[in-house]
Every structure is written in C-alpha cells, then in structure tokens.
C-alpha positions as CSV (number, residue, x, y, z in Angstrom):
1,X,85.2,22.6,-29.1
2,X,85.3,22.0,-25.4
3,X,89.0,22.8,-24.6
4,X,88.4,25.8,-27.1
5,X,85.5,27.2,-24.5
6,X,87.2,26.8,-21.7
7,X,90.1,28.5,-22.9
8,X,88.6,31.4,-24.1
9,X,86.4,31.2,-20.4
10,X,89.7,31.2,-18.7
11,X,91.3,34.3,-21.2
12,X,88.4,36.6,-20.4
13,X,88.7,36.0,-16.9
14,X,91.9,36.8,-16.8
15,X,91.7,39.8,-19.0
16,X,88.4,41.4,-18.2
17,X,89.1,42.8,-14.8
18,X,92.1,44.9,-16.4
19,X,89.1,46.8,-18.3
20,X,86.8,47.1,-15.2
21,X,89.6,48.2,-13.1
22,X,90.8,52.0,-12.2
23,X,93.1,52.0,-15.5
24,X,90.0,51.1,-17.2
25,X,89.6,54.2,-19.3
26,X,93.0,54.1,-20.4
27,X,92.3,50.8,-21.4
28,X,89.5,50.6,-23.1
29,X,90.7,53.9,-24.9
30,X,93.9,52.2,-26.3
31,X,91.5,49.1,-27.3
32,X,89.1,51.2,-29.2
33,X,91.6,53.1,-31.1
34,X,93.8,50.0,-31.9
35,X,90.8,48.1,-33.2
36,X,89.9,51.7,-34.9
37,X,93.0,51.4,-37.1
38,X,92.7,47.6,-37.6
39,X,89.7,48.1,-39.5
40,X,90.6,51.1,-41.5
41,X,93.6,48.8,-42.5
42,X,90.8,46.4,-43.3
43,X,89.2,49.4,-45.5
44,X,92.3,50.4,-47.4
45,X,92.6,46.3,-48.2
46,X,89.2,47.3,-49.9
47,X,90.5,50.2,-51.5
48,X,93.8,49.1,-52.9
49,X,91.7,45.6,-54.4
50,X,89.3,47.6,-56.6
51,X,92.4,50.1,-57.5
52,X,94.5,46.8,-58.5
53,X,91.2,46.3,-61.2
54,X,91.5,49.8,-62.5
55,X,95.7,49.4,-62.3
56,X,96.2,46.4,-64.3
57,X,92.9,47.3,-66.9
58,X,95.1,50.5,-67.7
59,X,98.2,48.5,-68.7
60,X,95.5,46.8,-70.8
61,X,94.5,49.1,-72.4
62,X,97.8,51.4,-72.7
63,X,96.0,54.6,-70.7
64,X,98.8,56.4,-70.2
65,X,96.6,58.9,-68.0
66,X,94.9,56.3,-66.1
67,X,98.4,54.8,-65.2
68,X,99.2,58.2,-63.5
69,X,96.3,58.7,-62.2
70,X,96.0,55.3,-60.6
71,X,99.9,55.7,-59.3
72,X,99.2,58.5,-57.1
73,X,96.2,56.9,-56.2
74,X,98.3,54.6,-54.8
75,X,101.1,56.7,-53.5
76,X,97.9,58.2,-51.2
77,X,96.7,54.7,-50.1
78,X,100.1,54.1,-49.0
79,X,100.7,56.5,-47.4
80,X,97.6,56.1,-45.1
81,X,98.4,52.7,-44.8
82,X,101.5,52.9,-43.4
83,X,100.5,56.3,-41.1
84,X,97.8,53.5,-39.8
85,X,100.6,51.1,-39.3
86,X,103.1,52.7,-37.4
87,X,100.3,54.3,-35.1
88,X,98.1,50.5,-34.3
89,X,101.9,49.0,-33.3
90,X,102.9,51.8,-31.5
91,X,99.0,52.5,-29.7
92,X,99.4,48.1,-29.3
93,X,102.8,48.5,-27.1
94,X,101.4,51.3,-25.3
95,X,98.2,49.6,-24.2
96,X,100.4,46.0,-23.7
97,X,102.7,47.9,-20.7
98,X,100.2,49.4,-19.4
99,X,97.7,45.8,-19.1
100,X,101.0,44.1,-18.0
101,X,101.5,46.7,-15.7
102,X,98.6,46.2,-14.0
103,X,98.4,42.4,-13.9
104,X,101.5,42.5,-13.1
105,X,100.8,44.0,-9.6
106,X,97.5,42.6,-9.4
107,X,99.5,39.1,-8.8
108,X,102.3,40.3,-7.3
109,X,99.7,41.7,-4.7
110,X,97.7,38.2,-4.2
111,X,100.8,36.1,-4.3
112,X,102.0,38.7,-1.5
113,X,99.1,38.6,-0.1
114,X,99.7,37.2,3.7
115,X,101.3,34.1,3.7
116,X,100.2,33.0,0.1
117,X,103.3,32.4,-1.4
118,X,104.8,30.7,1.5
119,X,101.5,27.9,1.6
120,X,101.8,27.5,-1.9
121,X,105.2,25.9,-1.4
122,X,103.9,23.5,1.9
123,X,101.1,22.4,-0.6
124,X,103.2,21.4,-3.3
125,X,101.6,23.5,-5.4
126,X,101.3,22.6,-9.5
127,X,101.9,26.8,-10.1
128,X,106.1,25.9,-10.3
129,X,108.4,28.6,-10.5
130,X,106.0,31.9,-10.2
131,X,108.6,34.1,-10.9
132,X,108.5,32.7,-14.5
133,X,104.6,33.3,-14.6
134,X,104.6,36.8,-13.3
135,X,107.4,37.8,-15.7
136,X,107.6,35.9,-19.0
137,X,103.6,34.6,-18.5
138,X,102.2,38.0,-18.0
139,X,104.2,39.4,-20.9
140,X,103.6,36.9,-23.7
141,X,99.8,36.7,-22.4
142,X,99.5,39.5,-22.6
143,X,101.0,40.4,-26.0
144,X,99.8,37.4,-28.1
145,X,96.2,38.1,-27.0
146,X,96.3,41.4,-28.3
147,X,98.0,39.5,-31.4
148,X,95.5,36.8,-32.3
149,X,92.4,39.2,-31.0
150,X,93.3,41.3,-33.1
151,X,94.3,38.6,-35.8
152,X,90.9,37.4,-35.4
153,X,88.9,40.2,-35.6
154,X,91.2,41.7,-39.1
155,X,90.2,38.2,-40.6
156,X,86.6,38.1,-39.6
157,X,86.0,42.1,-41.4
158,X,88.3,41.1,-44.3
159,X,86.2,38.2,-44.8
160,X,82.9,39.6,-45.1
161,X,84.3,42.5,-46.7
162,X,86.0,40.7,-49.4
163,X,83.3,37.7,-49.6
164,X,81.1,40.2,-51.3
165,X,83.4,41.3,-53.8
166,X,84.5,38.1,-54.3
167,X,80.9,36.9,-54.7
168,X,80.2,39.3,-57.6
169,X,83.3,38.4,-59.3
170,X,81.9,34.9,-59.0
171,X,79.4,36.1,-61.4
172,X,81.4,38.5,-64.0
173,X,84.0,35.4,-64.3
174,X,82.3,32.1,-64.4
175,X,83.6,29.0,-64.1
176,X,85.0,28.0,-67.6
177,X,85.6,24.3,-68.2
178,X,85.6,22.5,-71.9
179,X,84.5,25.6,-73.6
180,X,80.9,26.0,-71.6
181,X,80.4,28.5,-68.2
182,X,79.2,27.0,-65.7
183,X,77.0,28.6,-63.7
184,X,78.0,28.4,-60.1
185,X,76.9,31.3,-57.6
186,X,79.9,32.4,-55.8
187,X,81.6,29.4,-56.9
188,X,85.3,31.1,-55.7
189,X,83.9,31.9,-52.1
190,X,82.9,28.0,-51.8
191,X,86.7,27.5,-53.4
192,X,87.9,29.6,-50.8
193,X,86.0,27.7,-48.3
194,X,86.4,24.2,-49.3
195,X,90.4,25.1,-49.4
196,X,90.3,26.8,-45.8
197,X,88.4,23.8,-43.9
198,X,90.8,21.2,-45.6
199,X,94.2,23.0,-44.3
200,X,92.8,24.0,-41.4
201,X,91.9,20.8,-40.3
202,X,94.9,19.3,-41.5
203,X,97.0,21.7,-39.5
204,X,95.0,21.4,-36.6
205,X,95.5,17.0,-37.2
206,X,99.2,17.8,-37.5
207,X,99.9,20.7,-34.7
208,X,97.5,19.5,-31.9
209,X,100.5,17.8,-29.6
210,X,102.5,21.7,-29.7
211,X,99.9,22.8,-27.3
212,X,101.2,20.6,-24.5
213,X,105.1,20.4,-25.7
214,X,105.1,24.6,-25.6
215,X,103.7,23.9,-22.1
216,X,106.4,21.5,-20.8
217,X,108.9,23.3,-22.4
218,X,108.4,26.3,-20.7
219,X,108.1,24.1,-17.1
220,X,111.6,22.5,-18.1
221,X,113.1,26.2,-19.1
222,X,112.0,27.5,-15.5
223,X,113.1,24.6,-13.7
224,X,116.7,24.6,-15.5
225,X,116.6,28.5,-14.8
226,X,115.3,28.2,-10.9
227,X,118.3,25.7,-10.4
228,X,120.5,27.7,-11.8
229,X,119.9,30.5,-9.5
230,X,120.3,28.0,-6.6
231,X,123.5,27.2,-7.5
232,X,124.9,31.1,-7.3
233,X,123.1,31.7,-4.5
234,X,124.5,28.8,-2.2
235,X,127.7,28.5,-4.2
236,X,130.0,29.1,-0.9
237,X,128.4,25.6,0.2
238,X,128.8,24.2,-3.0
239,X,132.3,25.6,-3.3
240,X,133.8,24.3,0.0
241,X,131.8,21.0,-0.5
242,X,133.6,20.6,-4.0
243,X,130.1,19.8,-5.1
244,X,130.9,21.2,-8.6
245,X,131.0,18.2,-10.2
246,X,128.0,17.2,-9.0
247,X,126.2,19.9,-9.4
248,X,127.2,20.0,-13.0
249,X,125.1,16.2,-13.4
250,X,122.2,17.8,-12.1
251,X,121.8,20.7,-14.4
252,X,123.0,19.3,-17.5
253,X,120.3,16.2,-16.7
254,X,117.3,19.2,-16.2
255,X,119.3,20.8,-18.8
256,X,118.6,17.3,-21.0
257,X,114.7,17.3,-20.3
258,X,115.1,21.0,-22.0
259,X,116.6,19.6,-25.6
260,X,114.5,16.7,-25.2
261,X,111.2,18.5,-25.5
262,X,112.4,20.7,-27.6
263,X,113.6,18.3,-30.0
264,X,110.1,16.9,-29.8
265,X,109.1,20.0,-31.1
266,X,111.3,20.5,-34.0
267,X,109.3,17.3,-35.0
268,X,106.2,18.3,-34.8
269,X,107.3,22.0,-36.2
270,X,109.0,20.7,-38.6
271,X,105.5,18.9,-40.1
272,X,103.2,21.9,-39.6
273,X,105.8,24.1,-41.4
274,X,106.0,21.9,-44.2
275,X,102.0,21.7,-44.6
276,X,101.6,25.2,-43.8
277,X,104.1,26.6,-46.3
278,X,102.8,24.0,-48.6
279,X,99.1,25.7,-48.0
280,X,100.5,29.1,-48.8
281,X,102.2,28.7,-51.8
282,X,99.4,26.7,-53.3
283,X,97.0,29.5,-52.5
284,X,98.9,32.2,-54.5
285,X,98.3,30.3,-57.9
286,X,95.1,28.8,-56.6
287,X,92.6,31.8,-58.0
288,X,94.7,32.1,-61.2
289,X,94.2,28.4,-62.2
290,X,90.1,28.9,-61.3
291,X,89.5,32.2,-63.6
292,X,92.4,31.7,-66.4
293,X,90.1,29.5,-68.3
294,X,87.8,32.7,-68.4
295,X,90.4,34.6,-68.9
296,X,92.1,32.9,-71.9
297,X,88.4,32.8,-73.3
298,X,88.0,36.4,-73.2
299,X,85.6,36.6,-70.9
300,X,87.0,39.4,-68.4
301,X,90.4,41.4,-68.3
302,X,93.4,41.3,-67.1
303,X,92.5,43.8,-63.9
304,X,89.2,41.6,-63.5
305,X,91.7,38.6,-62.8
306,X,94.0,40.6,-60.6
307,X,91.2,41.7,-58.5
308,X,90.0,38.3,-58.6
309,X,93.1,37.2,-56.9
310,X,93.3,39.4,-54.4
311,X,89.8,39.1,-53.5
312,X,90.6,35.4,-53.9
313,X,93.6,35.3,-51.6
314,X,92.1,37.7,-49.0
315,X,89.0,35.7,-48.2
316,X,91.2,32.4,-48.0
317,X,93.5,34.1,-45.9
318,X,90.9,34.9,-43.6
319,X,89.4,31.4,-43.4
320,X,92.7,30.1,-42.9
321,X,93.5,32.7,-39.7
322,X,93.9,29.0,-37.9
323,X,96.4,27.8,-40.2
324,X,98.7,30.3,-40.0
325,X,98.5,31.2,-36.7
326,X,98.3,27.6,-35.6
327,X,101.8,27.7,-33.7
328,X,101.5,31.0,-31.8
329,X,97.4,29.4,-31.0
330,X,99.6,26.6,-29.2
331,X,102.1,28.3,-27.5
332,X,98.9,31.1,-26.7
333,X,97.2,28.0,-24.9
334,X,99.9,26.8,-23.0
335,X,100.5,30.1,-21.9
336,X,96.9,30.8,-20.8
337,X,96.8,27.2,-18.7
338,X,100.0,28.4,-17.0
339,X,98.4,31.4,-15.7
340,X,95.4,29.8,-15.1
341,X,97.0,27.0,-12.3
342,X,99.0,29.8,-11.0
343,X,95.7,31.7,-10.0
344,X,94.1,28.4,-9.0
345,X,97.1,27.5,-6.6
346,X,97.3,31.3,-5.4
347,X,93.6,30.9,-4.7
348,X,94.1,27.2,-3.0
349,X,96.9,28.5,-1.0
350,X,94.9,31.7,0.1
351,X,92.5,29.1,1.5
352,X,94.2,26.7,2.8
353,X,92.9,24.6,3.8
354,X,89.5,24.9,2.0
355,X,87.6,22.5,3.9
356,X,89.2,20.8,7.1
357,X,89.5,22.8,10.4
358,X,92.5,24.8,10.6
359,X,93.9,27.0,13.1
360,X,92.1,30.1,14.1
361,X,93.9,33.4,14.4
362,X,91.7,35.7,16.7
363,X,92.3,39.0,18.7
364,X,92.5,38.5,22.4
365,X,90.2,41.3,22.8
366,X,91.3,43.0,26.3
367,X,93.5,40.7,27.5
368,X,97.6,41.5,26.5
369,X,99.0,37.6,26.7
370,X,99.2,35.3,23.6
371,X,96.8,32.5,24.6
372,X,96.7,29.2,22.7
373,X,93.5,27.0,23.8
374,X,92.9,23.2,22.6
375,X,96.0,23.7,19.7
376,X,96.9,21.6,17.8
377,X,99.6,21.5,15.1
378,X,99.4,18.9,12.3
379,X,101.9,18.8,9.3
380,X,100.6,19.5,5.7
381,X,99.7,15.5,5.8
382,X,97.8,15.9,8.6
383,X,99.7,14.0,11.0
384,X,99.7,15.8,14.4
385,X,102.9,17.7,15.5
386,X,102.6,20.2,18.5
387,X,99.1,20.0,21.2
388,X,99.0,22.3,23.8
389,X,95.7,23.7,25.7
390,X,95.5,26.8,28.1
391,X,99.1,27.4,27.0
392,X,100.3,31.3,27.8
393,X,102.4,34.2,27.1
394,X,102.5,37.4,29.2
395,X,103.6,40.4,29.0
396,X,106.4,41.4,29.3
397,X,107.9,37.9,30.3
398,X,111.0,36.1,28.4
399,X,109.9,32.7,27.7
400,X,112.8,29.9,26.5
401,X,111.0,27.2,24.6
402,X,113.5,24.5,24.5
403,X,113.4,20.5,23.2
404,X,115.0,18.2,21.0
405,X,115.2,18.8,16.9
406,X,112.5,18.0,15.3
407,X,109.5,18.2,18.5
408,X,108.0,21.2,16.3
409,X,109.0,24.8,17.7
410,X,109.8,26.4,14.6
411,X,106.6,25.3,13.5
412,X,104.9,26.5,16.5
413,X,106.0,30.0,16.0
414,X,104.6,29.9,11.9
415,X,101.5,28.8,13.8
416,X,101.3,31.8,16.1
417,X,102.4,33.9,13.0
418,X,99.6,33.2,11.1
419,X,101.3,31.5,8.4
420,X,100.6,27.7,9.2
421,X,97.4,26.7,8.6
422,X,97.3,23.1,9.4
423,X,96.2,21.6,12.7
424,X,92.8,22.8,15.1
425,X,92.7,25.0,18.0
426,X,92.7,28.9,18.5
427,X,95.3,31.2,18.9
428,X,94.5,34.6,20.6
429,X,96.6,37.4,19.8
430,X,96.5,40.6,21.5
431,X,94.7,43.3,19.2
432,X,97.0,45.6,17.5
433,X,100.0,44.0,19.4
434,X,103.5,44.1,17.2
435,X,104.8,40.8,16.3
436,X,108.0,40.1,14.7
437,X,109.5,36.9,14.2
438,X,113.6,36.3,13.8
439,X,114.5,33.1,12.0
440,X,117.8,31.5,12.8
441,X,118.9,32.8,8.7
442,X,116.8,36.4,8.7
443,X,116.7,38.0,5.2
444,X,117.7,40.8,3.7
445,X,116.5,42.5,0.2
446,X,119.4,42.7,-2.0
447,X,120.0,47.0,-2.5
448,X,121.3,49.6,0.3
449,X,122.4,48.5,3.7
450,X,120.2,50.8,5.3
451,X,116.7,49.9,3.3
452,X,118.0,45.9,4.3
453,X,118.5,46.9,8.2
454,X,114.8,48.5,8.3
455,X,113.2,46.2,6.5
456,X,110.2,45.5,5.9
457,X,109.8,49.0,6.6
458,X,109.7,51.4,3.6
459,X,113.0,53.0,2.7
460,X,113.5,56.1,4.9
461,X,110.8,55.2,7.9
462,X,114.1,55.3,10.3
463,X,116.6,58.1,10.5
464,X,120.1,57.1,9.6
465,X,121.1,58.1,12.5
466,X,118.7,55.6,14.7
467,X,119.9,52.8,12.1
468,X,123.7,53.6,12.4
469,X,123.2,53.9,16.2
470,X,120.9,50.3,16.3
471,X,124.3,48.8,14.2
472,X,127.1,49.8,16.8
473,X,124.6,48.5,19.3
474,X,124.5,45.1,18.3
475,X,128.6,44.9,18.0
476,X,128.6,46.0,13.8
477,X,130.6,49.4,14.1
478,X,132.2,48.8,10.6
479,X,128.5,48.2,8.8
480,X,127.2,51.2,10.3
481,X,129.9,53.2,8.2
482,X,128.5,51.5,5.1
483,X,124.8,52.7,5.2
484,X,124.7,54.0,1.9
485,X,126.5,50.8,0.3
486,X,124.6,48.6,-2.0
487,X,125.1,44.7,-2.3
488,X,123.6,40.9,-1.5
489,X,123.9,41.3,2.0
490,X,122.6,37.7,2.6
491,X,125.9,36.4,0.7
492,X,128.3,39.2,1.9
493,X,128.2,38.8,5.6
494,X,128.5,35.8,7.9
495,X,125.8,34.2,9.4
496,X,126.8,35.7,12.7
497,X,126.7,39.3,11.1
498,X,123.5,38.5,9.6
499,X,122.2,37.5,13.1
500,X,123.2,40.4,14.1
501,X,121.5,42.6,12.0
502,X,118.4,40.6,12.5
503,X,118.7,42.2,16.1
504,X,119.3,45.4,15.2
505,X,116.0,45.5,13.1
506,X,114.1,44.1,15.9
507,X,116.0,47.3,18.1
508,X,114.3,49.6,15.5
509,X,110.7,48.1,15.2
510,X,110.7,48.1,19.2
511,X,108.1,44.8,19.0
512,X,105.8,44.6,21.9
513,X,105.9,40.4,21.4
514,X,109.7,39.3,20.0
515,X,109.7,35.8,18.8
516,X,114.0,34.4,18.0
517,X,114.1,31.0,16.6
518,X,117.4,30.5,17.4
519,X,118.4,33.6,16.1
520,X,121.9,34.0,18.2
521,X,122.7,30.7,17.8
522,X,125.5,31.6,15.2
523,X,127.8,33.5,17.6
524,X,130.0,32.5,20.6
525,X,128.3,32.8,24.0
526,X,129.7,35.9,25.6
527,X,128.4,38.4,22.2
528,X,125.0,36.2,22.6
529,X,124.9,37.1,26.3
530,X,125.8,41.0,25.3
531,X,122.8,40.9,22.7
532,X,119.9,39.5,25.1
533,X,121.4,41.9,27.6
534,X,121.0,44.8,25.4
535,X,117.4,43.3,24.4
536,X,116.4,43.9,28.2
537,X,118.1,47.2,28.1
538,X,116.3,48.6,25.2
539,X,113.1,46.8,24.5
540,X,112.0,45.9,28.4
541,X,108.1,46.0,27.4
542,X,109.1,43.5,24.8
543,X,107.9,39.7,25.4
544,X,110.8,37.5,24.4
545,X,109.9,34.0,23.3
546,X,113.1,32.1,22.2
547,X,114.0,29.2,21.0
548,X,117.4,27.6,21.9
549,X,119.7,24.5,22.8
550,X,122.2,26.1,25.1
551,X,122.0,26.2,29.0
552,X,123.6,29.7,29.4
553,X,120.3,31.0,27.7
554,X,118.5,30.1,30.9
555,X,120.0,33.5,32.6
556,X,118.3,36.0,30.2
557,X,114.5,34.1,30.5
558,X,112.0,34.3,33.5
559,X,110.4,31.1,32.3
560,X,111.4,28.1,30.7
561,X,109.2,25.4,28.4
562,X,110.0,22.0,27.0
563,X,108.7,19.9,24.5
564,X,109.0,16.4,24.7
565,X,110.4,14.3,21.6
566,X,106.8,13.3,20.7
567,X,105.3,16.7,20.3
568,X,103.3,16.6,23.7
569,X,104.5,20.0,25.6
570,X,104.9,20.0,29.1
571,X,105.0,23.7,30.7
572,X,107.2,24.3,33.3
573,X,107.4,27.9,35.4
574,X,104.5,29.6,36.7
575,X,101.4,28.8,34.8
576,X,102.3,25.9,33.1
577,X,100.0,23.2,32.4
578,X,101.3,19.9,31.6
579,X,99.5,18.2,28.1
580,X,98.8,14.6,28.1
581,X,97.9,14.6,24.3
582,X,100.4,12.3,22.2
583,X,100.5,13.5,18.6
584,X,102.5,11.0,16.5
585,X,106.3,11.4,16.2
586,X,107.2,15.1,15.2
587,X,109.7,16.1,12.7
C-alpha cells in the first residue's frame, strides 16, 4: 500500500502542473470531454444490459414485434456507441500530444537549464540515458496514464452502476441449491467479489517481480541503443583502429543483458498470462453456473439470465481492473520511477552541490577584469585541483596559461564558465561582459552550415554575407561556398577545419573575454600564427585567455602563466602573485 502511495504521489506531481500551466484550458477541456464520453460509454453499458433482458425474453416468447423493435433499439445504441468511441480515442490522442508536448519542453528546458545536463554527467547521476526519458518516458507516461486513469475510473462507474442491477437480480433469481432458494441478499455481487479479490491477489503474487524487470529492461534497451550511437559517431576511430571486432564483444555482451532480462520476463509473463486467461475464461461461465439452477427450476427467463450475466461479468470486470491490467500497472510503474530519478537527478545537478561550499559566480560590479579571490578547484571527490588567490584578467590583455597535462586548466576555464561547481572561492565576472569559451573539439548542430557556424545564435541572427566573409577569414574559402549545405559537420570536416570554424564563430560573436582551450592546436604553426594574428586584427577589445603547449604561442600573448604539476599556480607577468597552496596531485 506504501509503494502504491508513493507512486500515485510521484504521478500527480508529475502530471498536475501540465493542468495548472498556460495550456491549462486546453487541457483540462480535453480531460473533461474524454472523461464525458467514458461515462456515457459507461451509460450505454446500462442501456444495452437491460435491452439484452428484453432481447432474449422476446425470443422466449416468439414476439415477432418485440424482436424488431428491440433490433433497432440496438442498431441506435450502436450507433451512439461507436460515435462515442471514435471521438474519446481521437479527443485521447489529441490531449496526449498536446501533455507530451508540453512536458516535453518543460524538461528539455530544465535539463537545458545552465549547466544541468553537463553536472548531471560529473555526478554520475542514476537518470542514464535522458534522451530515452524525454522521448520514449514522456510518451508512454504519458499515454498509459490516460489509459489506466481512465481504465480506472470506467471500472469504478460500471461497478456501482451495475452493482445495483446486479443486486436486484440477486433477489428475482435466488440461489437455488437441492431444490430450496436460499435466501442470500445480493449473493452474485459477494460472488463477484469473493472471485475479484482471489485473482487479483493471485495476480498481484504472481506479477509483482515485472515491475522491476520492465524497469531494467528499459535501462539495458538504452544502454545497448546509447552505445550503439557511439559506435557511428566515432566509427573513423574505430575504423582505423580495426576495433571492429572488438567493438562487436561489447555490444553483443550489453546486447546479452537485453535477452537476459527479457527472457526473465517471458517467465514471469508467461505465468500471469496463464492465470489471467485462466481468470477470464472462468468468469464467462461463472454467472451461468450460479443462476442455471434457477433457471432450470423455472424461476426466471431466459432474458433474466442474460442480463444476469452481463450484469454478472460487468461488475467482476470491474473488480478485476487489477487483473487485467496487471502488466501495463508494471511497466506504468517502472515508467513513472524512471521519470521520477530523472527529475530528482535534474534537480541534484541544478544544485550541485546541495550542501558543501562551492564556487561562487558573482558580477564584478564596476571593475572590467575577471578576478578570482581565495579559489579553489576540487574534483567531483573533492580532492583539491587548481588554488589561486588575487589571481587576474584585464582587459584587453592576451593571457597564455601554460603547464603540464593534467595540472587542471581545462578545468579552470569550466570554473570561470560557471559550469564547475566543485571547490571554494569567488569568481568575479564583469557584469554583462560576453564570454565564450572554445574547446580544443568545438561542436556543431547537425543541419545547415550556416545555422552550425553561428551557433548558439538563432538561425538567421548573422547575415550570410558576415558568415561567408568570417569563413574566408579563417582560411575556409571552399566552406563558405557551401552555406546552404546540410550535413554532420562534426564528422565531415577535420579537426583542423573544425578549429577553424570554431574561430570564425568567435569572429562573429565579437566576445569582449575569449577563452581557447587549445583550440588551434590541430593545425601547423604558420595557419595558427595567421589565426591569432587575425584575432588581434578583428577582435582587439577582446581579452584572450589560451591555453597551449607550444613556444611559438608566446608571440601573440602579453602575459604568460604556469601551473605547476601539483595544481599550485605560480603567476608570472605583471601582476602575478605566486600561490603557496599545495592541492593534492591534479589530473
């Protein structure tokens, strides 16, 4: 009863702000009218029970006018019925894009949100794959709650509508055993009752463990499917690595924890089908076998003992909602707990970290330099990295922050980004100042050259002409003829080219601070010495803060700082303030 709470806690918190939000209307409209029609469904159930009395009593009693009459009493139900039908399912899909829709970018905008998705990966979070929960775990939520909600409610109307029909028919048809009626009130609604609790919790006995397979199975789908992708998308690597082969191990041994599981659940399937189909076809001659007897003794008709087993099978089928809809319940939970540790580790990850000191982001007010006071950079384990105190960068100065692998400079720069979290200290950050940061592998959206080059602009914020112009700048003549083109640019050009085009978005933006994490380090000298040339040339406000190995880089910076192999960082050029804090070894 406790995991049932706390699921159904966990569904309307995830539901209930698509009702309360500015599609609410919409919403709740769609709802309304959905449930609407689920009842009137529930109605015409009613109608077409009693009409089944009046049916079969007319073939009784060979009333030829009563068997027309009753026909196109039923052509009319019928038809109403399936109007009803076609309009709940089609009213359903409409109201299950538009929630989706909606919660859709309702994660998509907190997953984006800042840094998010990036901390969720240094956590380690337990939301793996997102892509899978934001796709497939939206969808099916989505869907199957509308399903068993409105499951749920259609059994819960049905049964008190049918209890009291079925109560009164308790009454006309007593139980008849050994020639004597025996009085029970409503003895086929406790039937229906007694047969209900002992299936459902048979089933429940026999299905519990598909609640946690459903889950893994959908974990070992993703994972299978995520490394899939990894393959295609690094399969030059793979390719002149001749790694096929083992690549191949890998994926059919994730590809194994897939049939695994999910021969675990043909198991368990394969028991709960058995007692479930058992259940069913027991409850068709179930009714019959209680009111033949008065039947047989000539108690009540023929359309008494029809309507009795409708009425009959109606109310059990109601009380059973569990049994029957015992599988898509379990796949139903695992889907909710999916979504529900991907908002928990979207919420942990906005946070981080919760409740332990973390580096401060603040505006520098007045004052134009980046200014790092008493920082320190820890891993996510907490072991110290990067220390620095008093530590600045003016405007417009070209800093080269050099030192050997590992001492903690890319990590520096995701500090002074905002997206590492870990460590203590300040870092003051002009207000309103431009940032942009170039990684040594810069990315690109797969789709048209130009959207790529401006990116993450919105499509169209440059002319073509200042993009085209920005690509024969930085040495890529042939690209800028191929604006319009479409394509994985990421996998299509060298990682020179891409480097490249890196600098010819940061030419566009025009950043006032420009922070290259070895983002030249891909091409010969003499093109790097052209590019960091042209830098000056076109962006000479800029602050340029780079990170590189080679000497020749020296020429194109005013100020040069190392950090030593243990993460300490010694300043050297004007201003520089040598630290005396150790942190432990860096990576």
């Amino acid at each position: 009863m406790k995991n049932i709470s706390a699921t159904l806690a966990i569904v309307w918190r995830i539901a209930a702000p698509y009702f309360r939000s500015e599609d609410k209307w919409a919403g709740r409209g769609l709802l309304a009218a959905v449930i609407a029609m689920e009842l009137a469904l529930v109605a015409i159930d009613v109608l077409v029970n009693q009409w089944q009395n009046r049916f079969y009593s007319s073939l009784q009693a060979s009333d030829w006018d009563s068997f027309v009459r009753e026909i196109w009493i039923f052509i009319g139900l019928a038809s109403a019925f399936i109007a009803l039908a076609v309009y709940k399912l089609y009213l359903n899909q409409w109201l299950q894009i538009r929630w989706r829709q909606w919660l859709t970018r309702h994660y998509l905008g907190e997953w984006l949100q800042g840094a998010t998705h990036y901390r969720m990966q240094l956590k380690g979070d337990a939301a793996d794959n997102p892509d899978q929960r934001i796709t497939e775990d939206v969808k099916n939520f989505v869907e199957q709650t509308l399903t068993i909600g409105l499951g749920l409610l259609s059994s819960i109307v049905t049964l008190f509508s049918f209890v009291i029909i079925l109560w009164g028919l308790s009454n006309a048809a007593p139980l008849h055993l050994f020639g004597a009626d025996l009085m029970i009130p409503g003895y086929l609604c406790w039937g229906a009752l007694v047969y209900a609790i002992f299936g459902t919790a048979l089933t429940h006995w026999i299905g519990a463990p598909l609640v946690n397979l459903n889950f893994e199975q959908q974990r070992f789908e993703a994972d299978f499917r995520f490394n899939l992708v990894r393959v295609r998308e690094n399969s030059e690597q793979i390719a002149l690595l001749k790694g096929e082969g083992a690549e191949r191990g890998r994926l059919l041994d994730r590809f194994g924890f897939v049939i695994g599981n999910w021969y675990a659940i043909m198991s368990r399937t394969k028991r709960l089908t058995a007692f479930s189909a058992s259940y069913q076809q027991a409850a068709v001659i179930f009714p019959y076998v209680l009111v033949a007897p008065a039947f047989f003794a000539k108690k009540i008709q023929l359309g008494d003992m029809m309507q009795t087993a409708s009425a009959f099978s109606s109310v059990q089928g109601a009380l059973s909602f569990f049994v029957t809809a015992y599988r898509s319940l379990a796949e139903w939970r695992s889907i909710v707990a999916r979504l529900d540790g991907f908002e928990m580790s979207v919420d942990a990850a906005a946070h981080l970290p919760p409740h332990e000191p973390a580096i401060a982001l603040k505006a520098a007010g007045g004052n134009r330099n980046i200014t790092l006071e008493q920082l320190c950079v820890n891993l996510p384990s907490g072991t110290p990295l990067v220390a620095t105190d008093a530590f600045s960068v003016q405007m417009p100065e070209r800093v080269l922050v050099t030192g050997p692998s590992g001492s903690g400079k890319s990590t520096l720069f995701r500090a002074i980004a905002g997206i590492w979290p870990f460590g203590t200290g300040t870092i003051f950050v002009p207000e309103k100042a431009k940032l942009m940061m170039l990684p040594q592998r810069p990315y690109f959206p797969v789709g048209v050259l130009r959207d790529a080059v401006v990116y993450p602009a919105a499509p169209g914020a440059f002319e073509t002409a200042r993009v085209r112009d920005a690509l024969i700048a930085v040495g890529l003549p042939d690209l800028a003829e191929r604006l319009e083109e479409d394509g994985h640019w990421n996998r299509m050009l060298s990682l020179g080219e891409q480097q490249r085009l890196g600098l010819a978005r940061a030419l566009l933006h025009a950043p006032d601070y420009l922070f290259l994490d070895e983002a030249t380090a891909s091409l010969d000298e003499p093109s790097e010495a052209r590019l960091y040339r042209l830098l000056a040339e076109k962006l000479p406000q800029a602050t340029l803060v780079s990170i590189g190995h080679r000497s020749t880089l020296e020429a194109f910076h005013t100020r040069k700082v190392t950090m030593v192999k243990h993460g300490a960082i010694h300043v050297l050029g004007d201003g520089g303030v040598p630290v005396e804090k150790e942190p432990s070894a860096a990576r």
